[in-house]
Every structure is written in C-alpha cells, then in structure tokens.
PDB file of the backbone (N, CA, C, O) and the ligand in Angstrom, with CONECT records:
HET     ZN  A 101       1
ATOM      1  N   UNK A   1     -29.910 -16.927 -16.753  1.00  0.00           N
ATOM      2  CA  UNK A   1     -29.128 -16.029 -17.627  1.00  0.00           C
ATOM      3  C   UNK A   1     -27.753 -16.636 -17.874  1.00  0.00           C
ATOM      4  O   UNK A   1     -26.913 -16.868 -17.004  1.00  0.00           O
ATOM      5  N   UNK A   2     -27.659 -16.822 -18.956  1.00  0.00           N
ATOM      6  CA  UNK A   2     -26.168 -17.517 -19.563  1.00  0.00           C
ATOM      7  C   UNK A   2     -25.466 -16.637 -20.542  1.00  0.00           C
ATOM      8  O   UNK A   2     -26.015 -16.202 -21.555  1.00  0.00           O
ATOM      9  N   UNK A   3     -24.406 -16.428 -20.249  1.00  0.00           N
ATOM     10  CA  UNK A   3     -23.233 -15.292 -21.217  1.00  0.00           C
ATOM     11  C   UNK A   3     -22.957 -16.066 -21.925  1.00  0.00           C
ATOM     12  O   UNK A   3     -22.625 -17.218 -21.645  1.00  0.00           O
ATOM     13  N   UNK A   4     -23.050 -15.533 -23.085  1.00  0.00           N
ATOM     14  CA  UNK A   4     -21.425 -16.098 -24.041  1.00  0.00           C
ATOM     15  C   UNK A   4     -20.370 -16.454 -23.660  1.00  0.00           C
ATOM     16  O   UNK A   4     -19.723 -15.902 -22.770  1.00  0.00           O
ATOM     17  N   UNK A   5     -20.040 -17.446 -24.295  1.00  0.00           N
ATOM     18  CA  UNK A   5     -18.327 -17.522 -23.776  1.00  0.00           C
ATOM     19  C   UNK A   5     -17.698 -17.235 -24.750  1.00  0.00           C
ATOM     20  O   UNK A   5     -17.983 -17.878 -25.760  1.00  0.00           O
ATOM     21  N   UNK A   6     -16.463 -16.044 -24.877  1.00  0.00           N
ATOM     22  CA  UNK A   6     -16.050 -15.702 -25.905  1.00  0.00           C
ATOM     23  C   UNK A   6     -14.489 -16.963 -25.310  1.00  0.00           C
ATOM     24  O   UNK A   6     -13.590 -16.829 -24.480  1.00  0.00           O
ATOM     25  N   UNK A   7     -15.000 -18.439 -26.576  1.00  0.00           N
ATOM     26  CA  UNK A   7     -13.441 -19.341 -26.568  1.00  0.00           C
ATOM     27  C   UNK A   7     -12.378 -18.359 -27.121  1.00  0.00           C
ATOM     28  O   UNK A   7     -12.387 -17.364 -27.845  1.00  0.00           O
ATOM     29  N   UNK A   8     -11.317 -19.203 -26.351  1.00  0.00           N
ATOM     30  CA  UNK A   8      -9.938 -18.684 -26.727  1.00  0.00           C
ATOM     31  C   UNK A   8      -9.264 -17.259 -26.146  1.00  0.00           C
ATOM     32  O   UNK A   8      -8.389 -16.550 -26.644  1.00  0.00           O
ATOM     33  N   UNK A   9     -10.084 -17.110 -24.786  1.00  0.00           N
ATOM     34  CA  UNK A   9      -9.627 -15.664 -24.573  1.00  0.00           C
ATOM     35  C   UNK A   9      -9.332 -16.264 -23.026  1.00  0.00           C
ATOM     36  O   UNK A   9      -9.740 -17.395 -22.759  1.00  0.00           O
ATOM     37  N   UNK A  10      -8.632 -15.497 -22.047  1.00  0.00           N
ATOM     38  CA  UNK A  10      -8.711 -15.778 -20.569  1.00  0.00           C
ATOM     39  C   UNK A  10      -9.910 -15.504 -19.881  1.00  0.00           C
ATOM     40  O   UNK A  10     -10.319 -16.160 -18.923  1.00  0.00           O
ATOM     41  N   UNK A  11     -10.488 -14.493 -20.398  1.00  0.00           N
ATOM     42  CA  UNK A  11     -12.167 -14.661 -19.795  1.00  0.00           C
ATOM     43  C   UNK A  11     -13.145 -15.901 -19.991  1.00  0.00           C
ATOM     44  O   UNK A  11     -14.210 -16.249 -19.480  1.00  0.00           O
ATOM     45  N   UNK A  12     -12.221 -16.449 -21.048  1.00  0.00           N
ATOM     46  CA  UNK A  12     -13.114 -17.386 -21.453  1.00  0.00           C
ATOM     47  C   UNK A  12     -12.565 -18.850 -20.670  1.00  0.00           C
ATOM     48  O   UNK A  12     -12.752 -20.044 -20.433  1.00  0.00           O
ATOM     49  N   UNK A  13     -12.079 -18.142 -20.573  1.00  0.00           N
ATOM     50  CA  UNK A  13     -11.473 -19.735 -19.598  1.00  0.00           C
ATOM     51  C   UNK A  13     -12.097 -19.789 -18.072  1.00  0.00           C
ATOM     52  O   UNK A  13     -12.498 -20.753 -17.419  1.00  0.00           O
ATOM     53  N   UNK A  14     -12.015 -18.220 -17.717  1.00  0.00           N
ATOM     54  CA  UNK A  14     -12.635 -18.193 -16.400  1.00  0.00           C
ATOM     55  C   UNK A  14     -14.347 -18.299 -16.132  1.00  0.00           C
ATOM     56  O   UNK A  14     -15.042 -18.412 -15.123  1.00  0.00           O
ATOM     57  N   UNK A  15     -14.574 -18.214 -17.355  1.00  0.00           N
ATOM     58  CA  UNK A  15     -16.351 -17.859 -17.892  1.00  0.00           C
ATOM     59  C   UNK A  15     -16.903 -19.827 -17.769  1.00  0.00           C
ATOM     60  O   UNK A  15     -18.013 -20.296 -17.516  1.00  0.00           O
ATOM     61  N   UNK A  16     -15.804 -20.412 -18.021  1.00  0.00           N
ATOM     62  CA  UNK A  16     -16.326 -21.981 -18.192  1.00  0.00           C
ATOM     63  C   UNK A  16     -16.046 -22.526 -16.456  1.00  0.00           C
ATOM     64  O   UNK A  16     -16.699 -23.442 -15.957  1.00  0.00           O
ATOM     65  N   UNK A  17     -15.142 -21.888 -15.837  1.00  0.00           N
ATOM     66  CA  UNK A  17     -15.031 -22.444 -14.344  1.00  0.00           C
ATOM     67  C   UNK A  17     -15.612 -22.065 -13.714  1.00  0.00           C
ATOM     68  O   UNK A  17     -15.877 -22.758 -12.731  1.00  0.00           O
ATOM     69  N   UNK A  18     -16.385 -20.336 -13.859  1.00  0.00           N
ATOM     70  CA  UNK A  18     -17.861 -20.281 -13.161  1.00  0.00           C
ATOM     71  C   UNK A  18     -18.694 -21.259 -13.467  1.00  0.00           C
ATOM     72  O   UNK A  18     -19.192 -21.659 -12.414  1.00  0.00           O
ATOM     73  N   UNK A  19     -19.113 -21.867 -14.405  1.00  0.00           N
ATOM     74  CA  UNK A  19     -20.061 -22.661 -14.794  1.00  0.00           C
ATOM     75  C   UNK A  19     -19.769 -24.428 -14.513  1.00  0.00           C
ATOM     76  O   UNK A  19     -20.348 -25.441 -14.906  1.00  0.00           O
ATOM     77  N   UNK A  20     -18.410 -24.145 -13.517  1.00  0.00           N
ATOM     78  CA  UNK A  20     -17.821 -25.759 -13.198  1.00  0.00           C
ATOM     79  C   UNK A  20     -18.052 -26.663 -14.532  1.00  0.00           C
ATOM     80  O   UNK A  20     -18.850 -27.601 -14.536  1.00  0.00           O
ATOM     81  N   UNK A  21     -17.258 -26.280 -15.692  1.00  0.00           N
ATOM     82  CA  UNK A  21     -17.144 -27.513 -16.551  1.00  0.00           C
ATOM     83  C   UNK A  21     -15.848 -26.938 -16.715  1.00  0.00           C
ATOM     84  O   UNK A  21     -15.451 -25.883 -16.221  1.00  0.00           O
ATOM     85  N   UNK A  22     -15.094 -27.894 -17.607  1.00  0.00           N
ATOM     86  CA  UNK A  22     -13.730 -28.263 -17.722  1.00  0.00           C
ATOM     87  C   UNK A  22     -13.422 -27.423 -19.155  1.00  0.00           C
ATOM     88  O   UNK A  22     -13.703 -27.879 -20.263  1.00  0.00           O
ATOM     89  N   UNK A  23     -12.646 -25.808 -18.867  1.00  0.00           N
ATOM     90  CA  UNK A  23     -12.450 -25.386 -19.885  1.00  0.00           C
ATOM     91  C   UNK A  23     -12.002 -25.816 -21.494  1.00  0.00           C
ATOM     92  O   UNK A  23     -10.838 -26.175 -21.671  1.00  0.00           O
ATOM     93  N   UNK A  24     -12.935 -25.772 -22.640  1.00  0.00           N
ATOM     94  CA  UNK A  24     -12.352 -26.172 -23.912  1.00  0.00           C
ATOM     95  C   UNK A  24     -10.736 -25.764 -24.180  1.00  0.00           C
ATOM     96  O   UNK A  24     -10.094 -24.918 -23.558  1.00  0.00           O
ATOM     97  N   UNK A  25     -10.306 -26.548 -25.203  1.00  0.00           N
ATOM     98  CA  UNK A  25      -8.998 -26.668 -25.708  1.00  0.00           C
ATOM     99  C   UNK A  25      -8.878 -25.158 -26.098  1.00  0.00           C
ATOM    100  O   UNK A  25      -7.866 -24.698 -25.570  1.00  0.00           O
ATOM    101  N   UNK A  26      -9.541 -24.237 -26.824  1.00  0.00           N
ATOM    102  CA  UNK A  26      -8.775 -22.828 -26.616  1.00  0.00           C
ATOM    103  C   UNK A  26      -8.686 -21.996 -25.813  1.00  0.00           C
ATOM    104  O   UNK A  26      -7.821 -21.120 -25.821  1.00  0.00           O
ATOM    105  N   UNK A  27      -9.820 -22.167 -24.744  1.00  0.00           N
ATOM    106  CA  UNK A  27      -9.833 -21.346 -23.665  1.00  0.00           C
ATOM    107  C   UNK A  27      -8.554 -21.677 -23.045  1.00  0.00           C
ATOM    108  O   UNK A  27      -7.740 -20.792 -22.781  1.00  0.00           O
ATOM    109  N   UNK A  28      -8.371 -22.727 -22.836  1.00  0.00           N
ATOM    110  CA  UNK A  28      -7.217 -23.567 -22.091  1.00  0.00           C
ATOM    111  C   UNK A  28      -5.990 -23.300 -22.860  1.00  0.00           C
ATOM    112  O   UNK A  28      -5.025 -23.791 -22.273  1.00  0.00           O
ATOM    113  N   UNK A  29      -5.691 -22.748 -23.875  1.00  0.00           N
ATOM    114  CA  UNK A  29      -4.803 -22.308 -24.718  1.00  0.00           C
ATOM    115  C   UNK A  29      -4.002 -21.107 -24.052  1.00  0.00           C
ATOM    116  O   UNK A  29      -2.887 -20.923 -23.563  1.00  0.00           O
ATOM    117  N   UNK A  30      -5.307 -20.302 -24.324  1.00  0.00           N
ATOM    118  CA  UNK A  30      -5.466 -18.981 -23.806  1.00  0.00           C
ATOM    119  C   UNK A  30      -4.461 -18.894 -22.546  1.00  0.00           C
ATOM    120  O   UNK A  30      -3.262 -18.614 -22.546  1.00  0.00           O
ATOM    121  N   UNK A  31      -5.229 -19.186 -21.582  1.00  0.00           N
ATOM    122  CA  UNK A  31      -4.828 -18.952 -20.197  1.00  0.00           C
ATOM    123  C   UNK A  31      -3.581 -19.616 -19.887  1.00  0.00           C
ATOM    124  O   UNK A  31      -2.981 -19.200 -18.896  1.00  0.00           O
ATOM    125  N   UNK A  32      -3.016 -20.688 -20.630  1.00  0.00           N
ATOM    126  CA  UNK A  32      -1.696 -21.323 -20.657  1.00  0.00           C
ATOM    127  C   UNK A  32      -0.614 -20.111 -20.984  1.00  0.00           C
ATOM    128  O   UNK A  32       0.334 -19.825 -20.252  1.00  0.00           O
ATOM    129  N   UNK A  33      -0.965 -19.422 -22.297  1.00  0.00           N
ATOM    130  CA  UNK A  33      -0.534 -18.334 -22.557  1.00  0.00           C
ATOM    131  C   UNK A  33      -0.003 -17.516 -22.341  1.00  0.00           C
ATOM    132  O   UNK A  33       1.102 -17.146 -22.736  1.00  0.00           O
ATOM    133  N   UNK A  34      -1.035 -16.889 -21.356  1.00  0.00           N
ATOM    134  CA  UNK A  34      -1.082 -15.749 -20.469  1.00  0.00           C
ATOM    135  C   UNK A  34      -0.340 -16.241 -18.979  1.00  0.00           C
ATOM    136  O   UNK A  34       0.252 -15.385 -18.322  1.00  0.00           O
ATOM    137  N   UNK A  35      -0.396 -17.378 -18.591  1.00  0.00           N
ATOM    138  CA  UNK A  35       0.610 -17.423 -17.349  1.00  0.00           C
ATOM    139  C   UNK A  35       2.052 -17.681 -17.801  1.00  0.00           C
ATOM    140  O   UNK A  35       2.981 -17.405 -17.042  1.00  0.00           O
ATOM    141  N   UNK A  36       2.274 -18.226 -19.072  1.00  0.00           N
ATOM    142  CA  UNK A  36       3.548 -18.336 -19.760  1.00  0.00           C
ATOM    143  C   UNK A  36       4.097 -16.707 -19.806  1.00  0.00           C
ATOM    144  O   UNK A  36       5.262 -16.480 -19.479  1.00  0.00           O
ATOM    145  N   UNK A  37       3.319 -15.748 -20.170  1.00  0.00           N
ATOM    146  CA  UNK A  37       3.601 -14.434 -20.395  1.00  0.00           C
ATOM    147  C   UNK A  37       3.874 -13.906 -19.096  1.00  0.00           C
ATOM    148  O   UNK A  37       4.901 -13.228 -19.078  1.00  0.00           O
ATOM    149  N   UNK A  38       3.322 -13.996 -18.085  1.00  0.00           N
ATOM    150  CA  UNK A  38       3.019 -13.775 -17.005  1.00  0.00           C
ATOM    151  C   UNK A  38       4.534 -14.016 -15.715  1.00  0.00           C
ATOM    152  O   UNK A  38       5.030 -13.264 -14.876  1.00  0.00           O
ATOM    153  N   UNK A  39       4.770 -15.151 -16.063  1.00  0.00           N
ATOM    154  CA  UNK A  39       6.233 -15.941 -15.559  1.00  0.00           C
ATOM    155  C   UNK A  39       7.611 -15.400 -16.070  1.00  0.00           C
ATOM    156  O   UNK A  39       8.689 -15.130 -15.540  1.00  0.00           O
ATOM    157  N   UNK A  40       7.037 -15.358 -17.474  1.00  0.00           N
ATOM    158  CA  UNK A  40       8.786 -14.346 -18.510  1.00  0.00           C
ATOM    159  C   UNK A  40       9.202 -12.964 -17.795  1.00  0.00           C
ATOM    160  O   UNK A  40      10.319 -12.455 -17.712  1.00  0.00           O
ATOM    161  N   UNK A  41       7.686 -12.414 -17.196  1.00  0.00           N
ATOM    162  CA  UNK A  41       7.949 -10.782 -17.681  1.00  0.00           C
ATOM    163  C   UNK A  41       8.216 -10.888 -15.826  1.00  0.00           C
ATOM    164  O   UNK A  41       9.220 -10.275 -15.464  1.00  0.00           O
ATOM    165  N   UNK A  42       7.413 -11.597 -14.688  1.00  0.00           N
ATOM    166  CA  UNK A  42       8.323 -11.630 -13.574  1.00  0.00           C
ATOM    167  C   UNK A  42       9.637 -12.126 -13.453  1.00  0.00           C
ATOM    168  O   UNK A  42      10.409 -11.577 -12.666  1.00  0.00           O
ATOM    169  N   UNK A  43      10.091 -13.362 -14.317  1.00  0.00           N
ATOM    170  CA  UNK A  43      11.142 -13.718 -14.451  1.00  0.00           C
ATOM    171  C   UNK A  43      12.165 -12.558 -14.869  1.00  0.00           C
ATOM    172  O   UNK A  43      13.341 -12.785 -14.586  1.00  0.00           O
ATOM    173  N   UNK A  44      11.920 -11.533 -15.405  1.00  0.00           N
ATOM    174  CA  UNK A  44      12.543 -10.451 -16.275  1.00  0.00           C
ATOM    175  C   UNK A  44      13.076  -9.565 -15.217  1.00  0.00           C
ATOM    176  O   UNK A  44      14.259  -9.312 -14.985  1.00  0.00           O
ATOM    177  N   UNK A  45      11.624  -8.976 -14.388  1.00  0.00           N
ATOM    178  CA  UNK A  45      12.057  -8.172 -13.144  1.00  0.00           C
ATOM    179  C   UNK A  45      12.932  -8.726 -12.258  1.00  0.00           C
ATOM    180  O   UNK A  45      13.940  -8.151 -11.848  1.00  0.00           O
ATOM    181  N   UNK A  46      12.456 -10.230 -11.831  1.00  0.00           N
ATOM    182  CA  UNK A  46      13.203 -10.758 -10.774  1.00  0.00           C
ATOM    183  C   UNK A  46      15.036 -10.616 -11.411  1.00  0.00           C
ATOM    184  O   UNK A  46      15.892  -9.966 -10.811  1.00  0.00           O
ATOM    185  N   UNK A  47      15.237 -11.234 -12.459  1.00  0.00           N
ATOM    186  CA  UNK A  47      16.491 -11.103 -12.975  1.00  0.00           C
ATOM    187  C   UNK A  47      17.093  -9.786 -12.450  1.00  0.00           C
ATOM    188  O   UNK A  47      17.992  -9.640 -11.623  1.00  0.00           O
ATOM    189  N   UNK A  48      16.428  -8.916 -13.085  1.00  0.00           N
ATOM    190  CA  UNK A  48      16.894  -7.553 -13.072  1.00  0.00           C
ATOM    191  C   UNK A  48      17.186  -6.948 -11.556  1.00  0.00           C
ATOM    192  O   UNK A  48      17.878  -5.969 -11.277  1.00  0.00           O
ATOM    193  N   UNK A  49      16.524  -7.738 -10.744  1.00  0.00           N
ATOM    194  CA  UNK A  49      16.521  -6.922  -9.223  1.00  0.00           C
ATOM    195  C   UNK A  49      17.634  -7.661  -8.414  1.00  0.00           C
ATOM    196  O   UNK A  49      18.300  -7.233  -7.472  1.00  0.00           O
ATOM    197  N   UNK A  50      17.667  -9.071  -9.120  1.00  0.00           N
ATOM    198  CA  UNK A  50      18.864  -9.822  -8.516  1.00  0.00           C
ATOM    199  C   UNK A  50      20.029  -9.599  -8.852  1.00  0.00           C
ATOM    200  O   UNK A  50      20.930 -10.085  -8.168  1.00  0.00           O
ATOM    201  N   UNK A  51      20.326  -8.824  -9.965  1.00  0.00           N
ATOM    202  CA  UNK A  51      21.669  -8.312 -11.127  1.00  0.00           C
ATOM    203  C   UNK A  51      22.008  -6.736  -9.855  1.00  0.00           C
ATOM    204  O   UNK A  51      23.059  -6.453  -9.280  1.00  0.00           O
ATOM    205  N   UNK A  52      20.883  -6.141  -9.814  1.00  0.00           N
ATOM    206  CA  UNK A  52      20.723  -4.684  -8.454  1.00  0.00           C
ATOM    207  C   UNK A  52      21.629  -5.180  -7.789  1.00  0.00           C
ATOM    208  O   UNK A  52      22.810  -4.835  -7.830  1.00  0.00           O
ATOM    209  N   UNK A  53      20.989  -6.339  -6.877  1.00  0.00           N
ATOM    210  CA  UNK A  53      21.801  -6.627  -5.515  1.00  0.00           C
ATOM    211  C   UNK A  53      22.933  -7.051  -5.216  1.00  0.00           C
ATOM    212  O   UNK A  53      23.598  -6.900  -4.190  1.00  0.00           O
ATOM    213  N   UNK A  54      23.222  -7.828  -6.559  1.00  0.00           N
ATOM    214  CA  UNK A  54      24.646  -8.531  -6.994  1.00  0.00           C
ATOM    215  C   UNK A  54      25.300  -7.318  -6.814  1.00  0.00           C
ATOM    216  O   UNK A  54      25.983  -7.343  -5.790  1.00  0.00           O
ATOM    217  N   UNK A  55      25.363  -6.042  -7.547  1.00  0.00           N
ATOM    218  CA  UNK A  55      26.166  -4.612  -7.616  1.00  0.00           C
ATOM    219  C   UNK A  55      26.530  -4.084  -6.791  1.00  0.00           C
ATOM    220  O   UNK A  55      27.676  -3.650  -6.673  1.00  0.00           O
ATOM    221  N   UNK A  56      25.296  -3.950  -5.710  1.00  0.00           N
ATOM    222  CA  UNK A  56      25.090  -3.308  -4.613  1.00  0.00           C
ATOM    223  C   UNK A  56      26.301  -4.248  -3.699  1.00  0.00           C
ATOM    224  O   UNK A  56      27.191  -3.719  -3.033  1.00  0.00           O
ATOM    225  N   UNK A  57      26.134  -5.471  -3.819  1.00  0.00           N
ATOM    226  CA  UNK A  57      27.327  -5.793  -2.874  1.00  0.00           C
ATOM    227  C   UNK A  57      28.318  -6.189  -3.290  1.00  0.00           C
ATOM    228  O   UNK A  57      29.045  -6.915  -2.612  1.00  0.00           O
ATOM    229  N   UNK A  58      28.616  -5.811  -4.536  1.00  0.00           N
ATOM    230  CA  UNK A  58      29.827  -5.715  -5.163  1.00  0.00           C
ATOM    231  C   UNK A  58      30.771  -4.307  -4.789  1.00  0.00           C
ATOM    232  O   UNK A  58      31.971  -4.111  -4.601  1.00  0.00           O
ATOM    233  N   UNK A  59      29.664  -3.539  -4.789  1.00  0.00           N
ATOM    234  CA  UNK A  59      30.031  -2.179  -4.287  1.00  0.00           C
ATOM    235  C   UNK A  59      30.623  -1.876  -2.859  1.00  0.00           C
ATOM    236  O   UNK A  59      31.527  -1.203  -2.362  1.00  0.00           O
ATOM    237  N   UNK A  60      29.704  -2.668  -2.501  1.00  0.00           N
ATOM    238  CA  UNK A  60      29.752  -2.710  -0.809  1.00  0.00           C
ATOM    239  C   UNK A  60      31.451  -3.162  -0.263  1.00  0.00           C
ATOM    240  O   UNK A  60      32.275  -2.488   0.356  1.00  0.00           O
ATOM    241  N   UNK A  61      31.520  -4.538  -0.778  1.00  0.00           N
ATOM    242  CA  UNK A  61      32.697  -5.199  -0.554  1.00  0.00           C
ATOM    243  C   UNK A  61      33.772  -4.149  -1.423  1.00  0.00           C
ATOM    244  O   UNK A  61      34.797  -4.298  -0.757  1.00  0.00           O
ATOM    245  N   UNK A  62      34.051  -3.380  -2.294  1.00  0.00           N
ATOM    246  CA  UNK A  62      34.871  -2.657  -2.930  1.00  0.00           C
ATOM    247  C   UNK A  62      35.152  -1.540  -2.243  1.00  0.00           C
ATOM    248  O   UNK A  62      36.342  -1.225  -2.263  1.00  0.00           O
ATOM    249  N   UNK A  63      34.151  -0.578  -1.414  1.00  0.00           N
ATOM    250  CA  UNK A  63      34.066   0.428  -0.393  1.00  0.00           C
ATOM    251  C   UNK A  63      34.873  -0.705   0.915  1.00  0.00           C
ATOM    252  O   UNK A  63      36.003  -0.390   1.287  1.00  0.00           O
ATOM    253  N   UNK A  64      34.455  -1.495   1.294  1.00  0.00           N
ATOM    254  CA  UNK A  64      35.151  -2.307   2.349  1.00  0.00           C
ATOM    255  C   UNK A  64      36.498  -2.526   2.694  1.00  0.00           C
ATOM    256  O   UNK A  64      37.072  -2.362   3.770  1.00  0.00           O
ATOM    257  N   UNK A  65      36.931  -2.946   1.542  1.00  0.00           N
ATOM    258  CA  UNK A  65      38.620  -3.586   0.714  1.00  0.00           C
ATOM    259  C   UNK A  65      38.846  -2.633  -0.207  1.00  0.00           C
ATOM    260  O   UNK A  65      38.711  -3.059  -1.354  1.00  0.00           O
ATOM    261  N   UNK A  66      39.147  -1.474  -0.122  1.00  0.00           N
ATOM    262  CA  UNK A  66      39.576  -0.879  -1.249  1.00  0.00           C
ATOM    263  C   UNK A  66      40.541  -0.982  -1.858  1.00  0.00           C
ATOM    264  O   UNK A  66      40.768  -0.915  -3.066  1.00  0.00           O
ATOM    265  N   UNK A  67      41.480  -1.244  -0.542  1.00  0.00           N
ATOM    266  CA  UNK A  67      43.250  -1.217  -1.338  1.00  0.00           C
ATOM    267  C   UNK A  67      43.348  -2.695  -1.912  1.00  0.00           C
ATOM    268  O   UNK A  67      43.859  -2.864  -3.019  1.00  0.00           O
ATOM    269  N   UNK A  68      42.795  -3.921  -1.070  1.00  0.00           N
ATOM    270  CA  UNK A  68      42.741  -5.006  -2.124  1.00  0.00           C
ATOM    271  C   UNK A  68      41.781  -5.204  -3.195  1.00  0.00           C
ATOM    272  O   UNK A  68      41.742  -6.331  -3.689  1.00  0.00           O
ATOM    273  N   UNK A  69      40.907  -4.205  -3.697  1.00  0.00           N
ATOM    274  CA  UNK A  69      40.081  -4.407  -4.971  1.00  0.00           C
ATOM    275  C   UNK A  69      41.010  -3.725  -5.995  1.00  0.00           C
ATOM    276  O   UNK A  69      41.227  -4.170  -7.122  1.00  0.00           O
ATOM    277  N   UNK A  70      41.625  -2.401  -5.390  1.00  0.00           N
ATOM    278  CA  UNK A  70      42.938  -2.284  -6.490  1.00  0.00           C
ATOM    279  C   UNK A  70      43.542  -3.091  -6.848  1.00  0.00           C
ATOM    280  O   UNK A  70      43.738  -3.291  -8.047  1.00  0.00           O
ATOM    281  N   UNK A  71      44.037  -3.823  -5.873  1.00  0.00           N
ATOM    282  CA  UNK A  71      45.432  -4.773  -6.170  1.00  0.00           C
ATOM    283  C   UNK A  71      44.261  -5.487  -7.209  1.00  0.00           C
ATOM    284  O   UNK A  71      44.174  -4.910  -8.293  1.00  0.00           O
ATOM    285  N   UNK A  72      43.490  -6.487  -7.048  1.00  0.00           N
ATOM    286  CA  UNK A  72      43.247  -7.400  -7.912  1.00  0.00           C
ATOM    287  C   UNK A  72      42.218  -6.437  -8.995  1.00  0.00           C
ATOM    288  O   UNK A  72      41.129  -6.988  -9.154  1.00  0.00           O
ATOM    289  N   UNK A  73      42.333  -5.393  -9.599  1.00  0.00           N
ATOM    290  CA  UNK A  73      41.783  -4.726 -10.145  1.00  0.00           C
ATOM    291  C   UNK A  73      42.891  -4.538 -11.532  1.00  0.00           C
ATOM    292  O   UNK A  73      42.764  -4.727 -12.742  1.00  0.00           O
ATOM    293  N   UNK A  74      44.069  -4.046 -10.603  1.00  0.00           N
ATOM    294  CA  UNK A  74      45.071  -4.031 -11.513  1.00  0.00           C
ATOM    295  C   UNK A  74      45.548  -5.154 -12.065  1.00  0.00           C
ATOM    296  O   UNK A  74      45.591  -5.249 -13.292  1.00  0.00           O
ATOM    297  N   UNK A  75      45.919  -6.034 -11.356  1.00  0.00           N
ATOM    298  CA  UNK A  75      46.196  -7.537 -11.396  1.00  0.00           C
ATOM    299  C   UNK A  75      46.158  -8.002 -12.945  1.00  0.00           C
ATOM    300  O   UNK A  75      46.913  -8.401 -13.832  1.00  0.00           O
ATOM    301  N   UNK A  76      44.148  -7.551 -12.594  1.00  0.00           N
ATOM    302  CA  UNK A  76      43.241  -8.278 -13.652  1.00  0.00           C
ATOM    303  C   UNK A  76      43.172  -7.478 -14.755  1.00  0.00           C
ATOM    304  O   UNK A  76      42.336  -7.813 -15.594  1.00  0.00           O
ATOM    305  N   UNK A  77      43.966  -6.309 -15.020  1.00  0.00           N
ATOM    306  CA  UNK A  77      43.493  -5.355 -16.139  1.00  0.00           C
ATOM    307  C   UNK A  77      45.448  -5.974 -16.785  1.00  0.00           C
ATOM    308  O   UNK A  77      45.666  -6.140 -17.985  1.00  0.00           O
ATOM    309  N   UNK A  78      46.305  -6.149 -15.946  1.00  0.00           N
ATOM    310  CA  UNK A  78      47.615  -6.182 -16.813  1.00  0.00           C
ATOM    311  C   UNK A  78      47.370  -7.836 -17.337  1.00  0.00           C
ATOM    312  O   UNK A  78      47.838  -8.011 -18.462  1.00  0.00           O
ATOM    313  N   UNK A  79      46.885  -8.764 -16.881  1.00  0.00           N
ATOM    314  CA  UNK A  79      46.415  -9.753 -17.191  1.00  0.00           C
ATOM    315  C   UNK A  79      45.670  -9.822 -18.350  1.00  0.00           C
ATOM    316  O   UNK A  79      45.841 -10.782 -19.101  1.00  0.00           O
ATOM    317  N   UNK A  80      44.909  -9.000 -18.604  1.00  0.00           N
ATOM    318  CA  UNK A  80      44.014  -8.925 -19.756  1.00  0.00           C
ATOM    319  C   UNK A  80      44.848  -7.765 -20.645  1.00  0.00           C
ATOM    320  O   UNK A  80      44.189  -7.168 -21.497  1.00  0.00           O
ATOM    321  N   UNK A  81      45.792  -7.535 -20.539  1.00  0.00           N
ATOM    322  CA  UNK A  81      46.744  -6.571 -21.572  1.00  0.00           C
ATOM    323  C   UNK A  81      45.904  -5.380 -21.596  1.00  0.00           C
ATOM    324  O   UNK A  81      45.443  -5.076 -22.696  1.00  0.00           O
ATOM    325  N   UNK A  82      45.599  -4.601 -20.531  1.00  0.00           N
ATOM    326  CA  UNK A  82      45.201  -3.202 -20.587  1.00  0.00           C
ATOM    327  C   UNK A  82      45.803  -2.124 -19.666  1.00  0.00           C
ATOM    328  O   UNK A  82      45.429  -0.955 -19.757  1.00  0.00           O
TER     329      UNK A  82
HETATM  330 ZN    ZN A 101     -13.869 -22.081 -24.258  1.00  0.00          ZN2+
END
C-alpha cells in the first residue's frame, strides 16, 4: 500500500522520509518554510519574554535605589529639556 505524496506540502516531505528517499525540491521547499516560520514566531516570543525580564529588573533595581533612580531620573529628564 503506497499513499500519495501530496509534493510541496510538509506532509509531503515527511511522506518521502517514511519511504527513505531523499525528499523532492518542493517538498523540501515546504518544510524549509515551515521551520523558517517556525524560528520567527519563537524568535518573537523569546524577544518578548526577554524585553519581560529586562523590566522586571529594571524595576527591581528602581524599588532597590530609589533615591538614586530619582537623581538620575531627573538628571536625565533636565538633560533632555523636560
Ligand atoms: Zn515531494
């Protein structure tokens, strides 16, 4: 019993490595694709969770030093003409 291989899809890429041959040029497209997509959208979260922690101990150190996050708070706001 042999399936179709629907080329150009990620099933189809995985449909040719059950069958141990060397996925065609669109299957192989495909699945290039999809881990390209795959990398952006963790790359996206990871960003986002590392931007969290940056805050979090931005916060941290500001609760810590309060009277010197004023000072260079103010510092930095008459510096920037505000
Ligand atoms: Zn194929």
């Amino acid at each position: 019993m042999t399936a179709e291989i629907k080329h150009g899809t990620r099933g189809g890429y995985y449909a040719h490595r059950r069958r141990r041959e060397s996925p065609c040029t669109e299957c192989r497209a495909a699945i290039n694709e999809y881990v390209k997509e795959y990398r952006e959208r963790k790359g996206t979260t990871r960003n986002r969770r590392m931007e969290t922690a940056r805050r979090a101990a931005m916060n941290e150190v500001r609760d810590n030093h309060r009277a010197e996050y004023e000072e260079i708070y103010q510092r930095i706001k008459t510096e920037h003409g505000l």
